[in-house]
C-alpha positions in Angstrom: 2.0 -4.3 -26.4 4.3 -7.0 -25.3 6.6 -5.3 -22.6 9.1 -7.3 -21.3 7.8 -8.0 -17.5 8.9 -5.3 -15.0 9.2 -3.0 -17.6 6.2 -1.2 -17.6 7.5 2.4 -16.9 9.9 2.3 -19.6 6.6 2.3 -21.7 4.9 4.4 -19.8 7.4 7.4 -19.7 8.3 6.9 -23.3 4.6 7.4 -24.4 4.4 10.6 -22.2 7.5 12.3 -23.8 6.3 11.0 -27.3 2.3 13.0 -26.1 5.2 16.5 -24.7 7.8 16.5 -27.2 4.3 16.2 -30.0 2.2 18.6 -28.6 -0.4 16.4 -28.3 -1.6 16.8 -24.4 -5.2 18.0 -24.1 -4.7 21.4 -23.3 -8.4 21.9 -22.1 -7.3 20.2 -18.8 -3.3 20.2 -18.4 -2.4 24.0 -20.2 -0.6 25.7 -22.2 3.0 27.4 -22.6 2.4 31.3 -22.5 3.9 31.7 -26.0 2.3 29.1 -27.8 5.1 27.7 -28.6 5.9 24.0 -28.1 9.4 24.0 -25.7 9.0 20.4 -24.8 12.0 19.0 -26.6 14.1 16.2 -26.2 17.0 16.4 -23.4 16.3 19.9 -23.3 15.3 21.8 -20.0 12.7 23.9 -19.7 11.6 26.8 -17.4 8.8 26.3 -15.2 7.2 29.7 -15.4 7.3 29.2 -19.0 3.8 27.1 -18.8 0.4 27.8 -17.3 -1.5 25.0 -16.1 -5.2 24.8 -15.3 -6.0 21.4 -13.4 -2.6 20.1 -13.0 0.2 20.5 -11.1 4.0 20.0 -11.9 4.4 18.7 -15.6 7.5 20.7 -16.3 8.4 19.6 -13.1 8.0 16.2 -14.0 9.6 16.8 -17.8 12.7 18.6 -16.2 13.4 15.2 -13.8 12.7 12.6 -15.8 11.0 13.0 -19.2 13.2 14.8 -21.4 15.5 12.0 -21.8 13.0 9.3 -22.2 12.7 8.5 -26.0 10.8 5.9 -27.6 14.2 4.7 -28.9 15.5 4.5 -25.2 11.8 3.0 -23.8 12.8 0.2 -27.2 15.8 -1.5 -25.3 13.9 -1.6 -22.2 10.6 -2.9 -22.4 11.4 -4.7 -26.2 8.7 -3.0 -27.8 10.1 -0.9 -31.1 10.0 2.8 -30.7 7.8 2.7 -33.9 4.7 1.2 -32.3 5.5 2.9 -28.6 5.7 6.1 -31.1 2.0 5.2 -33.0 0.5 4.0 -30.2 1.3 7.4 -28.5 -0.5 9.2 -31.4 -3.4 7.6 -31.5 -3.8 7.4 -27.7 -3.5 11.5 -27.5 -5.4 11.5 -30.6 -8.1 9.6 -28.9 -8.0 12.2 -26.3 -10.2 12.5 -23.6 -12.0 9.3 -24.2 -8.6 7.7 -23.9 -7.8 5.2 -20.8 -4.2 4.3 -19.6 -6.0 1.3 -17.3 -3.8 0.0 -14.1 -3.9 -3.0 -13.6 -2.2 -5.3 -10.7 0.5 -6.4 -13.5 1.9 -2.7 -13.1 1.4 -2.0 -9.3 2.3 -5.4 -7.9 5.8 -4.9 -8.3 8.7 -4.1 -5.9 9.5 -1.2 -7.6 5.9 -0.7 -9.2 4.3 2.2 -7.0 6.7 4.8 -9.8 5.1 2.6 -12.9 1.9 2.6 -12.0 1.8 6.9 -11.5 3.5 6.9 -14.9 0.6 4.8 -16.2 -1.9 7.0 -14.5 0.0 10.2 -15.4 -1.1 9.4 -19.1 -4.6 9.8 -18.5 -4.1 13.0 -17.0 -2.0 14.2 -20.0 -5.0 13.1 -22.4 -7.7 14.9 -20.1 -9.6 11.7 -19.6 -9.2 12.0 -15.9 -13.1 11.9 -14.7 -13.7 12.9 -18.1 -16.4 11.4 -20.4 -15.0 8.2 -21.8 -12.6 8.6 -19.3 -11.1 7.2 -15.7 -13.7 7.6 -13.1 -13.8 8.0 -9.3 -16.7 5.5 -7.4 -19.3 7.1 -5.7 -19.5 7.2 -2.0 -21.9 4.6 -0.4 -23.5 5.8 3.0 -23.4 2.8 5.2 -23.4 3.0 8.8 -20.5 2.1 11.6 -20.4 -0.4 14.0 -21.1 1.8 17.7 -18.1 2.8 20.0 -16.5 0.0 22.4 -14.3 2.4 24.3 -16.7 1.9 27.5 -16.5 -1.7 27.3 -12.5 -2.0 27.0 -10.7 -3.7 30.4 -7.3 -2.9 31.5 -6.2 -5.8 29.4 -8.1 -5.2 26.0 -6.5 -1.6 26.3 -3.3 -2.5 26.6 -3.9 -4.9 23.8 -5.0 -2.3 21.7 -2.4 0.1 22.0 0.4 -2.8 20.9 1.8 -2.4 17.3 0.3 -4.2 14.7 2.2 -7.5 13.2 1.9 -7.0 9.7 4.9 -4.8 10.2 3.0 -1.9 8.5 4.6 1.4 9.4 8.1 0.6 10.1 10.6 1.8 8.0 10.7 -0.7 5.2 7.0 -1.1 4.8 5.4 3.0 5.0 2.2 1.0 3.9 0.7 4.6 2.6 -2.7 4.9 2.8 -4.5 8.5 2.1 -1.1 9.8 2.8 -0.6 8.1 6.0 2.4 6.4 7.1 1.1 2.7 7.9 -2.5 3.2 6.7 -2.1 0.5 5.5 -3.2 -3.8 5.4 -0.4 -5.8 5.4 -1.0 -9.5 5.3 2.5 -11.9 3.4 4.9 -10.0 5.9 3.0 -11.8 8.8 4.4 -14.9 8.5 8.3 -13.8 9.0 6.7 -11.6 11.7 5.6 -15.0 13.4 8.9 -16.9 13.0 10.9 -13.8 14.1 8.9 -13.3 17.1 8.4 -9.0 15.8 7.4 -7.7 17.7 6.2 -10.1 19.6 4.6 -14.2 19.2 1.4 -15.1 18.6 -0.1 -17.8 20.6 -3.2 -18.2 18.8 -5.1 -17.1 15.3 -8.9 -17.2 13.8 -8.4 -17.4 10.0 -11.2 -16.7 8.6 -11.8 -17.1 4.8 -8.2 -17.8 3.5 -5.7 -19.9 2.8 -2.5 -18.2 3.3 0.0 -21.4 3.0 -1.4 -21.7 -0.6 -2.2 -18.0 -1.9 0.8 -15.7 -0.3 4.1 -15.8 -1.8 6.8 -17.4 -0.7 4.5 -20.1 0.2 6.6 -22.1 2.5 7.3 -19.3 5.1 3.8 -19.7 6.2 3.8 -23.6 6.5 6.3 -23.3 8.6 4.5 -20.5 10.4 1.8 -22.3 11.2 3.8 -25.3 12.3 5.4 -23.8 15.4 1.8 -22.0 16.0 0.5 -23.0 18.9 -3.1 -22.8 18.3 -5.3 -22.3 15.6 -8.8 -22.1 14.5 -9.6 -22.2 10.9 -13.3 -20.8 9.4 -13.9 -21.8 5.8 -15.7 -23.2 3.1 -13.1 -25.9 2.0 -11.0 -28.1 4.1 -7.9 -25.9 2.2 -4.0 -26.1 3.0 -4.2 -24.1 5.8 -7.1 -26.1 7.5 -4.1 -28.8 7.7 -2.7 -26.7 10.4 -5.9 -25.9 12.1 -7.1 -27.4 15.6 -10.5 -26.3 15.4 -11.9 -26.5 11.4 -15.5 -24.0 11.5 -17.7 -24.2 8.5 -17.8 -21.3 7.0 -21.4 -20.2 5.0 -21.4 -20.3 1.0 -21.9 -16.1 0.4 -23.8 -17.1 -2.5 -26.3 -19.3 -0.7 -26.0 -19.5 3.0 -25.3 -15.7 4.5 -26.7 -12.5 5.5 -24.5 -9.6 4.5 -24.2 -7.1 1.9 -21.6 -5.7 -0.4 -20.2 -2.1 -1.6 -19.4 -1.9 -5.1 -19.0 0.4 -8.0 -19.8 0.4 -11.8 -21.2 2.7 -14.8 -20.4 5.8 -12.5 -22.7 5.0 -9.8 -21.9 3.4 -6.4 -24.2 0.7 -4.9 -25.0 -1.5 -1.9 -26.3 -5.1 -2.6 -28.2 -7.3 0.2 -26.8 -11.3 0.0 -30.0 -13.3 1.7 -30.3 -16.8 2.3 -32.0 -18.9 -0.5 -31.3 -22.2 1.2 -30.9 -22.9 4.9 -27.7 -23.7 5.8 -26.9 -27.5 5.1 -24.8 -28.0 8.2 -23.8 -26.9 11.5 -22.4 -23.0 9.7 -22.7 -19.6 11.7 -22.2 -16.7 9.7 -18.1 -16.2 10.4 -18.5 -12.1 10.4 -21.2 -12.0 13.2 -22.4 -15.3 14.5 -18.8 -16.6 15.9 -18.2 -13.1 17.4 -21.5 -13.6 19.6 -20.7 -17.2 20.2 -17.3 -16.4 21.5 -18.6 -13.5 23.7 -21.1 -16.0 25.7 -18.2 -18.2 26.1 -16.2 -15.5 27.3 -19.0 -14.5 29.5 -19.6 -17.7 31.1 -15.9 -17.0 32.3 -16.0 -14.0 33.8 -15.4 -12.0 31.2 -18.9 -10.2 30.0 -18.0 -7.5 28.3 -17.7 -8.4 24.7 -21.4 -9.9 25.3 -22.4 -6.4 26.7 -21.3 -4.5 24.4 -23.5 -6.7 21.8 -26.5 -6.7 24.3 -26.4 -3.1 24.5 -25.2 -1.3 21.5 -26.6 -3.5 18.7 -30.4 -2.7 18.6 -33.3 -3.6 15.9 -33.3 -0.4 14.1 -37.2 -1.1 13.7 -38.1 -2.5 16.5 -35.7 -1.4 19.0 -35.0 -5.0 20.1 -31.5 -6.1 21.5 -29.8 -9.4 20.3 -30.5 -13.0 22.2 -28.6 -15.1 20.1 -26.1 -15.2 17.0 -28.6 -15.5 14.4 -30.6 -12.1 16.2 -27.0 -10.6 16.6 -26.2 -11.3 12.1 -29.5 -9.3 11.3 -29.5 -6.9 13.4 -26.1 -6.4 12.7 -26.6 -6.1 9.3 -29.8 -4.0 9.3 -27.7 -1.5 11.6 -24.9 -1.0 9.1 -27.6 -0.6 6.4 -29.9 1.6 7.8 -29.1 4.8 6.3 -29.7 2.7 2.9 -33.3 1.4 3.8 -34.6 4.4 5.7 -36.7 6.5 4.0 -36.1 9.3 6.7 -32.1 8.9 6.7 -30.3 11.7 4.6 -28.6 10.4 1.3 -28.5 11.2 -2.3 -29.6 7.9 -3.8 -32.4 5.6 -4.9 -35.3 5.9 -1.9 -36.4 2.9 -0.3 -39.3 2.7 2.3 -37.8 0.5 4.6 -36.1 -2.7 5.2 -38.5 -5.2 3.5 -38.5 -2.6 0.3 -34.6 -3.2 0.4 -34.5 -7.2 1.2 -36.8 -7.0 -1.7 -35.3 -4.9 -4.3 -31.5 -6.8 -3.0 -29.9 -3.2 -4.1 -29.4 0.7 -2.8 -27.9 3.1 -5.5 -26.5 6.2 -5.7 -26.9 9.3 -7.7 -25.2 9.5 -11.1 -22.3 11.7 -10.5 -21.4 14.5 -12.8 -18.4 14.2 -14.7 -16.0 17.0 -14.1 -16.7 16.8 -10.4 -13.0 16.5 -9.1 -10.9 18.6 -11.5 -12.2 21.8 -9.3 -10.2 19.6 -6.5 -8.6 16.1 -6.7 -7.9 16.2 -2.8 -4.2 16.0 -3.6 -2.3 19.0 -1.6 -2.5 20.9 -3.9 -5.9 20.0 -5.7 -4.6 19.5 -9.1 -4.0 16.5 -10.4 0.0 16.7 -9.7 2.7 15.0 -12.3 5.0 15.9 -9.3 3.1 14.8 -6.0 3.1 17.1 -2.9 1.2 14.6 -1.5 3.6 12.1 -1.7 5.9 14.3 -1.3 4.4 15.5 2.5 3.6 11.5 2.7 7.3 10.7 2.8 9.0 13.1 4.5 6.6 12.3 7.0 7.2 9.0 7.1 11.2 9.7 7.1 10.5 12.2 10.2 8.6 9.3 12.3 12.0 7.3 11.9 14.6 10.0 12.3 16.2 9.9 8.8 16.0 11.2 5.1 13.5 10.5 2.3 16.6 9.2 0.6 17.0 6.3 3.1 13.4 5.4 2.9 13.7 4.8 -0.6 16.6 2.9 0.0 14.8 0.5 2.4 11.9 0.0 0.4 14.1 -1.5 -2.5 13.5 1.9 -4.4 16.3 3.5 -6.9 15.1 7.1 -6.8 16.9 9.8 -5.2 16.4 13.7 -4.3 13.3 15.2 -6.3 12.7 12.3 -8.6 11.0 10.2 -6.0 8.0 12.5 -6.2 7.0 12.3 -9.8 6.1 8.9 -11.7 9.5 7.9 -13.5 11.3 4.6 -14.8 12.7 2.2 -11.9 15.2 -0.7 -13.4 12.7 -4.0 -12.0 14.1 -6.1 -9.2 14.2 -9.3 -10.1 15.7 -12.6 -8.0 17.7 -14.6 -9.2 21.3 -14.7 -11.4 20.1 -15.0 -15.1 23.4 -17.2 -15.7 21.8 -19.3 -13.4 18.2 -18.6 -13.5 17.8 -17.8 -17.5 14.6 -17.4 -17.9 11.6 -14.8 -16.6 9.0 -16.3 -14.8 5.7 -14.2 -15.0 1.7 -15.5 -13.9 -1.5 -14.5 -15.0 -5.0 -15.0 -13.3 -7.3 -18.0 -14.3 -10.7 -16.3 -15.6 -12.3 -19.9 -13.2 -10.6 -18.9 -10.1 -13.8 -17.2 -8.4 -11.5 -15.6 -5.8 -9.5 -18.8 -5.2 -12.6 -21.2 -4.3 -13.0 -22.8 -7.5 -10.2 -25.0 -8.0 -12.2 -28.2 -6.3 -15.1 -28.1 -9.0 -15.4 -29.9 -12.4 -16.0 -27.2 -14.4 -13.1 -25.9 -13.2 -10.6 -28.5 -14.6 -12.8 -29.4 -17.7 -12.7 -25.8 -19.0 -9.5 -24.6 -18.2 -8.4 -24.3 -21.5 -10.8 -20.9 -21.7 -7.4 -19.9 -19.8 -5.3 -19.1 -22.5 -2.4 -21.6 -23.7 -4.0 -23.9 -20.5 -5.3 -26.9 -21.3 -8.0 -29.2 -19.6 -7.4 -31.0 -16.2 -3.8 -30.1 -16.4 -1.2 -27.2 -15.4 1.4 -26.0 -18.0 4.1 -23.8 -17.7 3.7 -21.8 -21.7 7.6 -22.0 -23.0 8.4 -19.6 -26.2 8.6 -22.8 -28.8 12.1 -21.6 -29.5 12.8 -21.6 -25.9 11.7 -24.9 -25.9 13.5 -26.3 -28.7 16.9 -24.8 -27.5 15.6 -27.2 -24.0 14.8 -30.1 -25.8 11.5 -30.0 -24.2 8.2 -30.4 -26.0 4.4 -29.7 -25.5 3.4 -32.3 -22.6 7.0 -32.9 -21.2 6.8 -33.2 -17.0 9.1 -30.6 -15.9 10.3 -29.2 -12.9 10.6 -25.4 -12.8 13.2 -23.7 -10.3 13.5 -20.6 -8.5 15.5 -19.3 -5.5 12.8 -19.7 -3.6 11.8 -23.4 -4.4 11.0 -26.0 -7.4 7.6 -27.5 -8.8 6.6 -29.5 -11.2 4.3 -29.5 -14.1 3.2 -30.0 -17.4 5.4 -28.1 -20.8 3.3 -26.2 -23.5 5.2 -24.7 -26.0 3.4 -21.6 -27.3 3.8 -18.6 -29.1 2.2 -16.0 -26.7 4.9 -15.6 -24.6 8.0 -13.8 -25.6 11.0 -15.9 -25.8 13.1 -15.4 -22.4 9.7 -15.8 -20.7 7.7 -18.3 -19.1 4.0 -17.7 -18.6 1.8 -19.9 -16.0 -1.8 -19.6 -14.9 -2.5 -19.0 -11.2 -4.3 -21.4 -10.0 -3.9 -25.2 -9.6 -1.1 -27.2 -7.5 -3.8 -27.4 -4.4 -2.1 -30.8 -2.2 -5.4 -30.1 0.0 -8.9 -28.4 -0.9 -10.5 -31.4 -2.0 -10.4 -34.6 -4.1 -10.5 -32.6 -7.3 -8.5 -29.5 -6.6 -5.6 -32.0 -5.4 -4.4 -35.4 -7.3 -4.2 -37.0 -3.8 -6.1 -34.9 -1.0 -3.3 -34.2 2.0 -0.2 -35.3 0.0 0.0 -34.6 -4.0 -0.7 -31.5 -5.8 -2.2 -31.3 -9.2 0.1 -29.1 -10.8 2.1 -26.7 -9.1 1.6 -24.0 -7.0 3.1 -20.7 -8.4 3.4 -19.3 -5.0 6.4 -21.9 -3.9 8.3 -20.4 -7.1 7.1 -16.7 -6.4 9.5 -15.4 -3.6 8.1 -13.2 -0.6 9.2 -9.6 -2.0 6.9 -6.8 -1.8 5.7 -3.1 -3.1 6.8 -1.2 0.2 5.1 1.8 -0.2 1.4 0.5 -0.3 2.4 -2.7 1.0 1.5 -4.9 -1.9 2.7 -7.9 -2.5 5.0 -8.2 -5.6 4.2 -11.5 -7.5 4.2 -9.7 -10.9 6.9 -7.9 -13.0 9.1 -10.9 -13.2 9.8 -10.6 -10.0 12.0 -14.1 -10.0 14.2 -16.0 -12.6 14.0 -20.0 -13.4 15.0 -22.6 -14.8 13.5 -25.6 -16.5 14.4 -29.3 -16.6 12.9 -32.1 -18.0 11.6 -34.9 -15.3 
């Protein structure tokens, strides 16, 4: 359905009351009311002893605060979908019930007021009963890799004092909770580190390893970190393409292609069963590249060592041992394998404990490349979801306990943490999945237009904008069009502009302005304007840039995109609309 962006929940809620007010949950999961008799109606109140549930927890609850109100016909002037199709769509998703899937995706949770849309979106599948359910949503298996051994004994004066000092990403603090199994900053923060660095909070850093990004290009808000990585003093910079950021680097390390250079091995999850997959070298390494996760480590700790300062170096000499041979680490290439081996071992050994395919021993897994697990049984959580209350809760104790938890660590109300984390909700209402207006930046008398990005099917996590097939197949993108970047225009948007399909314009939000190519097209909603993610690279190479060091090709989306985030996981908000523009012919 075409929801206006930021609008999600509107949709989301609406489709839930449309499922109550109906009849039409799957009663085999959520319950029943002890009567029989459907009380679910619209604006109306209705007593919580008056329903059983079985595996959930809180739906009249979640009714009384914010459903009864929310109609198809009110969800219509919100998210500009007519409350006929929200109304059929609801049918036939109940109907479809429980092989029915309300999927999240990033364009619902990576919002600044998204955490509330995306547990409406979820709620749905727990009003259908697909929740770990055949046809259904489903939990990944566990993976039983091993942990990297204890440092404590290794740790100087210094490196615990170090340790102990708050974490820059901000996580924690009052504006960013950063929730992370129900823990006040469990959380990864990364955007937020660049006003940390110009602000000095909590304190400056003298000197960063980046390894295997390219923050000035892929955060929001792009040109905080540029100037972030101006006044840093120092910095070393591991990766694969000589990227934006590399511009700011004083030491530029090769990182390994992960396809065809490196030793590791990656977690995963698909068709129920959880997996571990070996990457192994097919080629030797062209040029002077050290595997970044391992090999610079150990090179680092000799350097250290030949300072003074041997413990890093011990601590690899000592702890990491050859789980075959017993055999301690002599040099970075030793250290990488028997790194990896270690962290793999339960996988590989046929005498370690696990519930999964069995391998006799290393070579049987560098051979095979892959460890799975068991097939799960459906069912599995609904005896216990590992919420607080082990139901699969429409109004969250878990949140709930995560909140006021977070409020007690700063001395003040839920109520005030909502308000610092951009968040509308008040009292009760901020513990069940409900409607939150979207944030956007930007005066629409000014700004008129909604500015919304999608992801390139070509990006290959970011690394693929310096290739040919890249540029010559962009178009698989749709609206996009070959070795260009366009900015999709509603063609009646376009015409009221006076721009047409391959006009140069300059697109501008509060945050900043780039330019790039027009393309009017009907698959955007008029008061919209879509653009791939993507292209506008002034560095990564001589194809990802028009001029390498000086002129993009394209525009970044990220110097439109202003630094705003999801507070409560920590997310950063590019989607939802989060900004307004404007467009001018150049």
């Amino acid at each position: 359905m075409p929801v206006i962006p930021g609008e999600d929940g509107a949709l989301a809620v609406a489709i839930a009351h449309v499922i109550l007010t109906e009849g039409l949950w799957y009663k085999e999961f959520v319950g029943d009311f002890n009567e029989g008799v459907n009380l679910f109606k619209k604006g109306v109140t209705v007593p919580e002893e008056a329903f059983t549930e079985k595996y959930t927890s809180g739906l009249v609850k979640w009714w009384n605060l914010e459903l009864k109100d929310r109609t198809p016909e009110w969800a219509a002037e919100h998210a500009g979908v007519p409350a006929e199709q929200i109304i059929r769509v609801a049918r036939g998703f109940a109907k479809a019930a429980p092989r029915a899937i309300s999927w999240l995706s990033p364009g619902t949770s990576m919002q600044v007021r998204g955490a509330y849309s995306t547990m409406a979106a979820h709620a749905l599948n727990g009003l259908v009963g697909s929740v770990d359910n055949v046809g259904g949503t489903l939990r990944g298996s566990s993976v039983p890799t091993g942990k990297i051994p204890g440092y404590e004994a290794y740790l100087d004066d210094i490196s615990k004092k170090g340790t102990k000092a708050k974490k820059i990403d901000q996580r924690g603090t009052k504006e960013f909770p950063a929730l992370k199994d129900g823990k006040s900053g469990g959380g990864v923060l990364t955007n937020p580190v660049a006003d940390a660095m110009l602000d000095k909070n909590p304190y400056e850093i003298k000197m960063a390893i980046a390894d295997w990004c390219n923050l000035p290009f892929s955060c929001t808000g792009a040109q905080r970190w540029e100037k972030a990585l101006e006044q840093l003093p120092f910095l070393a910079h591991i990766t694969t393409n000589p990227s934006e950021m590399t511009q700011y680097a004083d030491i530029v390390l090769p990182a390994p292609m992960h396809v065809f250079e490196k030793w590791s091995f990656n977690k995963s999850k698909a068709n129920k069963y959880g997996f571990a997959s070996i990457q192994q070298q097919v080629i030797e390494p062209l040029w002077d590249v050290v595997n970044d996760e391992t090999g610079v480590s150990w090179l680092i700790a000799e350097s250290l060592a030949k300072k003074g300062f041997p413990n890093l170096l011990d601590y690899f000499r000592n702890e990491f041992k050859d789980p075959e041979t017993g055999k301690a680490p002599s040099n970075h290439e030793e250290f990488t394998m028997i790194a990896l081996k270690m962290l793999t071992h339960t996988l590989w050994d046929p005498n370690a404990e696990k519930k999964g395919d069995k391998l006799n021993g290393w070579q049987d897994f560098m051979d095979k490349g892959v460890w799975n697990s068991v097939e799960p049984p459906y069912f599995k959580n609904w005896e216990s979801f590992g919420s607080k209350t082990t139901k699969f809760e429409f109004y969250s104790e878990t949140l709930k306990a995560a909140l006021e938890d977070h409020a007690e660590k700063h001395n003040t109300t839920v109520d005030d943490v909502m308000q610092a984390t951009q968040y509308l909700a008040r009292g009760e209402q901020a513990f069940v999945p409900h409607y939150e207006e979207p944030l956007r930046h930007g005066d629409a008398a000014e700004y008129p237009f909604i500015f919304f990005e999608h992801r390139s099917r070509l990006n290959r996590e970011g690394r693929s904008a310096n290739t040919l097939w890249y540029q010559e197949f962009k178009d698989v993108d749709p609206g996009d069009e070959p070795w260009d970047d366009v900015a999709k225009i509603n063609p009646a948007d376009g015409a009221s502009l006076g721009i047409k399909t391959g006009d140069a314009i300059r697109i501008t939000s509060p945050q900043g302005s780039i330019t790039c190519t027009a393309k009017l097209w009907e698959g955007v909603r008029p008061g919209t304007v879509g653009k791939c993610y993507g292209q506008g690279h002034w560095a990564y190479g001589k194809i990802a840039s028009l001029e390498y060091g000086k002129t993009p090709r394209g525009g970044n989306n990220n110097e439109i995109l202003p630094s705003d985030f999801e507070r409560l996981s920590g997310s950063t908000a590019r989607h939802g609309g989060v900004t307004r523009i404007k467009i001018e012919k150049v």
